[in-house]
C-alpha positions as CSV (number, residue, x, y, z in Angstrom):
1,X,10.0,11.6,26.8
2,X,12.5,13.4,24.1
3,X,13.4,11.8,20.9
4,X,16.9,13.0,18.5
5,X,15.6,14.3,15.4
6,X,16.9,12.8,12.6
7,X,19.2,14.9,11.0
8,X,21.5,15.4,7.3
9,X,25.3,15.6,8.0
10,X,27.1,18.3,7.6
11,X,30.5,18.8,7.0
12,X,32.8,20.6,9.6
13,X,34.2,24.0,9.8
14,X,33.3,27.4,8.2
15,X,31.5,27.6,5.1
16,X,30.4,31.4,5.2
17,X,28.9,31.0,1.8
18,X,28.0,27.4,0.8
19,X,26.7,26.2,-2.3
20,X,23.4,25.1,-3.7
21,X,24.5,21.9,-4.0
22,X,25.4,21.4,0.1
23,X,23.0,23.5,1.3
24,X,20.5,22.4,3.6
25,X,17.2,21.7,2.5
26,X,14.2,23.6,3.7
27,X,12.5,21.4,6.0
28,X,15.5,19.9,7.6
29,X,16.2,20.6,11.5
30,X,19.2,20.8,12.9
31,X,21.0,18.7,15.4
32,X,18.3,19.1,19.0
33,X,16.1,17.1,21.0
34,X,12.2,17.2,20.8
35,X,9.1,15.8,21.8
36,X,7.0,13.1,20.0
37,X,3.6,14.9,19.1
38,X,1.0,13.7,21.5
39,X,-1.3,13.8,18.8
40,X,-1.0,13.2,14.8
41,X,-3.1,13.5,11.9
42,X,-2.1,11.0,8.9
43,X,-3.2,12.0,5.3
44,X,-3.1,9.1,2.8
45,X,-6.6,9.0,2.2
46,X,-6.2,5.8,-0.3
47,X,-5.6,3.6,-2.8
48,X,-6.1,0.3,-0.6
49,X,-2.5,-1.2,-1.6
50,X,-1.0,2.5,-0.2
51,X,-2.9,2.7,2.5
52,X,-1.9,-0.6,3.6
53,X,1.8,0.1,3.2
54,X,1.7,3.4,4.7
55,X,0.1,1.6,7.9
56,X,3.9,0.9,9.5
57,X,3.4,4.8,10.2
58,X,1.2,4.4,12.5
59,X,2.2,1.7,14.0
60,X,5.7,3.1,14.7
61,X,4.2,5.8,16.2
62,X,1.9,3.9,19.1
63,X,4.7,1.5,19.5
64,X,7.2,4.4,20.2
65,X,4.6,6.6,22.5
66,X,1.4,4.2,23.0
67,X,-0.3,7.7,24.5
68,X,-0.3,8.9,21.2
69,X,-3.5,9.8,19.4
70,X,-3.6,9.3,15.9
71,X,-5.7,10.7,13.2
72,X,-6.5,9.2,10.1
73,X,-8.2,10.6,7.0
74,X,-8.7,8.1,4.4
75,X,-11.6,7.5,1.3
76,X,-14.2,4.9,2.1
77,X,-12.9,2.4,0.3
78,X,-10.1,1.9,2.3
79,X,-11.8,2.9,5.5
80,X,-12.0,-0.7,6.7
81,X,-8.5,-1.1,7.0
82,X,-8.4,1.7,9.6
83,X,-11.6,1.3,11.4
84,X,-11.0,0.1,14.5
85,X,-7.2,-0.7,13.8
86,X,-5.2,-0.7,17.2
87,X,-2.6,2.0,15.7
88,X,-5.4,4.4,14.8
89,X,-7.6,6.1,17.2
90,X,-9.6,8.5,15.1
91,X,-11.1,7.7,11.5
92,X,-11.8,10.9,9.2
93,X,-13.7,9.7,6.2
94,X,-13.6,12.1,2.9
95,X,-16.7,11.3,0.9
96,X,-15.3,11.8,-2.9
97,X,-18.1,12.4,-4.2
98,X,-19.2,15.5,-1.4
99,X,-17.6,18.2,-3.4
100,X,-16.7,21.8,-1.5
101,X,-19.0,20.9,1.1
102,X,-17.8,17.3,2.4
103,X,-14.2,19.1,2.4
104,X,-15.0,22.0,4.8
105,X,-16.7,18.7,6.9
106,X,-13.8,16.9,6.9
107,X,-11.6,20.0,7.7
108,X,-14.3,21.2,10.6
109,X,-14.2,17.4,12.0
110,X,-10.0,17.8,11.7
111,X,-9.5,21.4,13.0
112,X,-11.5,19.7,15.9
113,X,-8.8,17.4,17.3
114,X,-6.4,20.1,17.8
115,X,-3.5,18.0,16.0
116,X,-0.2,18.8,16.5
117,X,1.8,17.3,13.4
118,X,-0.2,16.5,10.7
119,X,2.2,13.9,8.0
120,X,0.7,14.5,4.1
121,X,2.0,10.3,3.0
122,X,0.4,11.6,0.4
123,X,1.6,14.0,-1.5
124,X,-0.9,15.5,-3.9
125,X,-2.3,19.2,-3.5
126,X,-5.4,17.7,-1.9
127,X,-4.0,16.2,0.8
128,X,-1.3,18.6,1.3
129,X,-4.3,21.3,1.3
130,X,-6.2,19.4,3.8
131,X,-2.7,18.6,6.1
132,X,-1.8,22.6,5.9
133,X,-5.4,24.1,7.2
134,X,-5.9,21.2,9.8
135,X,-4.3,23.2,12.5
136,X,-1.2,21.7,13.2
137,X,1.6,23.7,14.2
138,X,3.6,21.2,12.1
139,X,3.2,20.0,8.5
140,X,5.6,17.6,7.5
141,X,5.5,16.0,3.9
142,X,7.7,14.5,1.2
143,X,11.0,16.9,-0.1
144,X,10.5,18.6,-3.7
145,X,11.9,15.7,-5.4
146,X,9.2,13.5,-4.5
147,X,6.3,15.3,-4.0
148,X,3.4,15.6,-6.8
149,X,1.3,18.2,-8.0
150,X,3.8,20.6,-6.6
151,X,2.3,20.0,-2.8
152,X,5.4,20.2,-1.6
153,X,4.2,24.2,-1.5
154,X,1.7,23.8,1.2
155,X,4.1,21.7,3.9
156,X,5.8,24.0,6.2
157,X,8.7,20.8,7.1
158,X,10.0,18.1,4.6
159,X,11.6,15.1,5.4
160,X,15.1,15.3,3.1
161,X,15.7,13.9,-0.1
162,X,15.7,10.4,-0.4
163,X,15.1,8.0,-3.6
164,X,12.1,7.6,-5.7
165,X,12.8,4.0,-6.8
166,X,13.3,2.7,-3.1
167,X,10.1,0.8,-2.0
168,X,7.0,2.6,-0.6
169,X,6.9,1.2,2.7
170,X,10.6,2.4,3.2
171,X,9.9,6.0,1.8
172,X,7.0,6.1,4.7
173,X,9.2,4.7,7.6
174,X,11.2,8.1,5.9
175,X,9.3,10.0,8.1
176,X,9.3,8.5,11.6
177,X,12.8,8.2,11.4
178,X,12.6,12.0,10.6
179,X,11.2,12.5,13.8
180,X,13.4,10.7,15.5
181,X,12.4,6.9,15.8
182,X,16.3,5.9,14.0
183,X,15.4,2.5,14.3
184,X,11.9,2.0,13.3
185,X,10.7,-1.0,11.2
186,X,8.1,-2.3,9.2
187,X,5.3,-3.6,11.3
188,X,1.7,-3.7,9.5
189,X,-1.5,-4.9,11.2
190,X,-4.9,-4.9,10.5
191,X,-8.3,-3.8,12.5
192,X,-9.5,-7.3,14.4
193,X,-12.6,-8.8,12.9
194,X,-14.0,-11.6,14.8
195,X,-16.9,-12.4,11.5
196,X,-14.5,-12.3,9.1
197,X,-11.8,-14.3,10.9
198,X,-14.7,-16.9,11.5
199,X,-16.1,-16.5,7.8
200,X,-12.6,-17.7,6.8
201,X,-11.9,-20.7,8.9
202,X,-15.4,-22.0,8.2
203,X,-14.3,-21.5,4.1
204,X,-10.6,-23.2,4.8
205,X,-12.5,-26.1,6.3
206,X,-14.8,-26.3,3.3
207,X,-12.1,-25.8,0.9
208,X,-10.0,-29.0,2.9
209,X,-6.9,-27.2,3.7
210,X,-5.3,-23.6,2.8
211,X,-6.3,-22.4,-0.7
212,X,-4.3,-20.7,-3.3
213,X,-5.9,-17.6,-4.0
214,X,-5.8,-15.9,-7.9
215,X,-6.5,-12.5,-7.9
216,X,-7.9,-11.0,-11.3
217,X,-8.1,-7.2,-10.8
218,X,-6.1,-4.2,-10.8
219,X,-7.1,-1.2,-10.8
220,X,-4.6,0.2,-13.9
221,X,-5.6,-1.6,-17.2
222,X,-2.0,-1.7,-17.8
223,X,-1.3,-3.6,-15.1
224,X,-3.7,-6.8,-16.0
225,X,-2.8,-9.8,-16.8
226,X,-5.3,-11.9,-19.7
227,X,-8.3,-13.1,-17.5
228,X,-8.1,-16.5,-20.0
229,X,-4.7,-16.5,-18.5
230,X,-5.5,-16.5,-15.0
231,X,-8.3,-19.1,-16.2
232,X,-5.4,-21.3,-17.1
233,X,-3.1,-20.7,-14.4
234,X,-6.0,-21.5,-11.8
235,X,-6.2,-25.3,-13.6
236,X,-2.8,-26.4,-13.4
237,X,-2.2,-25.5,-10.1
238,X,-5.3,-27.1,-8.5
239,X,-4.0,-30.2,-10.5
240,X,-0.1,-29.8,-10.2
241,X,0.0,-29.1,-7.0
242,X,-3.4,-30.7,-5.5
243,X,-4.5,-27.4,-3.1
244,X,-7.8,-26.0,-3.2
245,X,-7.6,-22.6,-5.8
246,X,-10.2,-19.5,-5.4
247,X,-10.6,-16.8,-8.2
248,X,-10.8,-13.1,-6.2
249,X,-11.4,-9.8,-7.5
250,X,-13.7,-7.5,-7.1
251,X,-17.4,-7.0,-8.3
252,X,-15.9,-5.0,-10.8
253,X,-13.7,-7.9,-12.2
254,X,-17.4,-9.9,-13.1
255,X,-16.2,-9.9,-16.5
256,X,-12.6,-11.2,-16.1
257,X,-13.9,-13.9,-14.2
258,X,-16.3,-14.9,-16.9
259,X,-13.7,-15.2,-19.2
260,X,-11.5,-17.1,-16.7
261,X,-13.9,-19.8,-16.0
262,X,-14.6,-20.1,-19.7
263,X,-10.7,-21.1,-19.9
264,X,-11.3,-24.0,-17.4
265,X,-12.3,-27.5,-18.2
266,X,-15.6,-28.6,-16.8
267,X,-14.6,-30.1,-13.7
268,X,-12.0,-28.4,-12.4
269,X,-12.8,-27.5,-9.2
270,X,-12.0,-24.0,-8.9
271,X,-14.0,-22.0,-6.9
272,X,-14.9,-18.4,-7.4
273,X,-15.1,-15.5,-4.6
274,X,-14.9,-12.9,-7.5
275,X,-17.3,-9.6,-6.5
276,X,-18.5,-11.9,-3.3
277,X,-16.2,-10.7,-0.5
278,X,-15.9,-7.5,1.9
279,X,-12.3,-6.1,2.5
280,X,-12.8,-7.4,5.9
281,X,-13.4,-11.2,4.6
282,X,-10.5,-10.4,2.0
283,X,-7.9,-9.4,4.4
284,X,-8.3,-12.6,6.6
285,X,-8.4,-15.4,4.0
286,X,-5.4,-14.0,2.7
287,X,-4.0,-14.3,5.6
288,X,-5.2,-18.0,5.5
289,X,-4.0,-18.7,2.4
290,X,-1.1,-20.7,1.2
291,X,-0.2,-18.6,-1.4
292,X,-1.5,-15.6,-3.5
293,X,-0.9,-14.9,-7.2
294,X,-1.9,-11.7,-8.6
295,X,-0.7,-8.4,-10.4
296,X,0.5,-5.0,-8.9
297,X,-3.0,-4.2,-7.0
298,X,-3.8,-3.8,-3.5
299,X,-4.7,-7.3,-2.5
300,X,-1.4,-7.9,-3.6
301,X,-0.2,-5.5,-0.9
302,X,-2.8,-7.2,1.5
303,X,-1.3,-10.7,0.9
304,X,2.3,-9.3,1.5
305,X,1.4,-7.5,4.8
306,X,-0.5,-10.6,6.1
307,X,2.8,-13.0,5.3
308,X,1.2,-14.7,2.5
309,X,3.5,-15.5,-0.2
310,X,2.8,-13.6,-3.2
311,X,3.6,-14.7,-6.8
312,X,3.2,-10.6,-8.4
313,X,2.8,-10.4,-11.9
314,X,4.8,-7.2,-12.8
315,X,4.5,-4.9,-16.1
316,X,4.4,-1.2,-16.3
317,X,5.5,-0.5,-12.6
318,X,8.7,-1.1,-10.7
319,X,8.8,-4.1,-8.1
320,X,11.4,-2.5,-6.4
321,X,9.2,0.7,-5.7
322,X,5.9,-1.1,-5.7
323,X,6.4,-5.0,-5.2
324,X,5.6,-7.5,-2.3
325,X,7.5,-6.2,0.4
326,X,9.2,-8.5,2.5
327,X,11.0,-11.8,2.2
328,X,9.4,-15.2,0.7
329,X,8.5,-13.0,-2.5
330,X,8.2,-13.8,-6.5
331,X,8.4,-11.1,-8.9
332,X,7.3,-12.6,-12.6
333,X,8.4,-9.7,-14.8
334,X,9.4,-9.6,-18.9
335,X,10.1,-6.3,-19.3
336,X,10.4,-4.6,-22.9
337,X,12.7,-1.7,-23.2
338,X,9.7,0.3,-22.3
339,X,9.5,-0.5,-18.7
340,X,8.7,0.7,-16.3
341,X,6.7,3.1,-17.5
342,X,4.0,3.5,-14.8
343,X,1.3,4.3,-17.4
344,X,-2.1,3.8,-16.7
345,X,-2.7,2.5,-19.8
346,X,0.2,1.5,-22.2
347,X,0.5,3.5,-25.6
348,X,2.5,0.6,-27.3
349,X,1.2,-0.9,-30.4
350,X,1.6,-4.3,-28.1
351,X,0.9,-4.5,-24.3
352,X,4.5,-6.6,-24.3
353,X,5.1,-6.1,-20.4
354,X,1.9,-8.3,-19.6
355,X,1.6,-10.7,-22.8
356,X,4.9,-12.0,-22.6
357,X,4.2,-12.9,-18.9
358,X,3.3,-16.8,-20.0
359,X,1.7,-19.2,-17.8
360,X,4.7,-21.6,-17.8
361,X,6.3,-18.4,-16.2
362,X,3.8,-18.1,-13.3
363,X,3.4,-21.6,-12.0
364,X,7.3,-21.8,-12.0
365,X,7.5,-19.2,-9.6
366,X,4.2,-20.7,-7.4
367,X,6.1,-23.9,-7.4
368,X,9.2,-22.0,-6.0
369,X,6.6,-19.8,-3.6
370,X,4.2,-22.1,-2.3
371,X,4.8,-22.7,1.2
């Protein structure tokens, strides 16, 4: 089967010289008809919340051409979100830690398929490296503009300009619709677990009905909220709104939820999952849940894919770029004149972006979310 190739517009009649400002950019084809690749290497090798959004690649691919083989190479700790997923048929896995000699693996076990478009989603040197010597005859990544670390150097196509500010997911679908699948839409989905799915129910059931998970991590300090906070939050909603409430994170959030639980009165009834999940058992009691409240971190992403409503805490980063995506949403945001910055960390002489996010704020917007 042939697909168009999406293509810019240009604008009729001679132009024997035109000017840098209308000329097409490199990367771009021309009006013609081509084939789907029968087989497809995706680069986006994490963080978990990107990996998850860039997952309505795939999926637009197999639903286009279910033939297709896709490729994946992703770090392990977002591996479990591809393992086994019905859109991906091949998991590479790139050990960080391996140094020269897990990246000549990885490139061995990648020049093996014999790709034929390999897509760099994203768009650092490493992965645009690792994209450009897999083999593939194409190498199609994101236009100057867009791309980091100057990676745009090692793609041989790019898809054309687009903006920077539009949401992640969107930028992605950017390049199916490149090759030619106009009408492609978001569709995520996740590998099938049967233990986690029954690891879940068997919690709902203890809990007494869906729980409203609280998420304490991020992975940017900038991006956290006060643990005592959360702490708080977690208390009035299990009274206000009478629902079972469970603390997540991960095990490297032990300390946030020590000082969350210290913010608690004695019998409040929260429950903690904080450090004690997989990504598996994560994935499906969020999709259990009645509603998630967390800040810009992958979970959050998680909750948003599964249909969860999500209640996002938002400082340094820009919902619009970075935010739930979808509809049913609450973006809690107070932002200084100094965001977005998308720091890491924030260089202000007060972190004003997350402390003037109160607690009055948040269960405002759970009240207005909670399904």
């Amino acid at each position: 089967m042939t697909w168009p190739v999406l293509i810019r517009n240009e604008p009729r009649g001679t132009d024997p010289a035109p000017s840098a400002k209308h000329r097409r950019p490199y990367g771009t084809i021309r009006a013609m008809s081509v084939t789907l690749p029968r087989r497809v290497l995706i680069v986006r090798l994490g963080a978990i919340g990107d990996v998850v959004n860039a997952l309505v690649v795939a999926a637009a691919l197999k639903d286009a051409r279910p033939d297709i083989t896709i490729g994946w190479v992703v770090h392990p700790l977002a591996q479990p979100l591809v393992d086994g997923h019905p859109c991906v048929d091949r998991v590479h896995v790139w050990r960080r830690d391996g140094g020269l000699a897990e990246a000549r693996r990885v490139l061995r076990e990648v020049r093996g398929e014999q790709y034929e478009l390999a897509l760099d989603l994203q768009r650092i040197t490493k992965s645009a490296l690792l994209a450009r010597c897999s083999g593939a005859a194409r190498v199609l990544g994101f236009d100057r503009g867009r791309a980091k670390e100057a990676s745009w150097l090692w793609t041989r196509e790019r898809i054309p300009p687009g903006s920077a500010a539009a949401h992640m997911v969107d930028q992605y679908l950017e390049f199916v619709r490149h090759l030619g699948l106009r009408e492609a839409r978001a569709r995520r989905a996740f590998p099938p677990d049967p233990e986690a799915a029954a690891w879940a129910d068997g919690l709902v059931a203890e809990l007494g009905g869906a729980p409203i998970l609280v998420n304490l991590g991020a992975t940017k300090p900038a991006n956290r909220w006060p643990p005592e906070r959360f702490g708080t939050l977690a208390g009035t909603l299990r009274r206000e709104l009478d629902t079972p409430v469970v603390l997540t994170g991960g095990e490297t959030d032990r300390a946030a939820e020590r000082r969350a639980l210290a913010a608690l009165d004695p019998e409040h009834g929260v429950r903690s999952l904080v450090g004690a999940t997989s990504l598996r058992q994560l994935v499906a009691l969020v999709a259990r849940a009645r509603l998630f409240v967390g800040c810009d971190t992958g979970p959050m992403h998680l909750a948003a894919a599964c249909g969860t409503p999500v209640v996002a805490l938002f400082g340094p980063a820009d919902p619009r770029r970075t935010g739930p995506y979808g509809e049913g949403h609450q973006v809690v945001r107070v932002p200084p004149p100094c965001a977005p910055c998308n720091r890491r960390t924030c260089n202000q002489p007060r972190h004003a972006c997350m402390e003037d996010i109160t607690v009055e704020l948040v269960v405002a917007a759970a009240r207005a979310c909670a399904r």
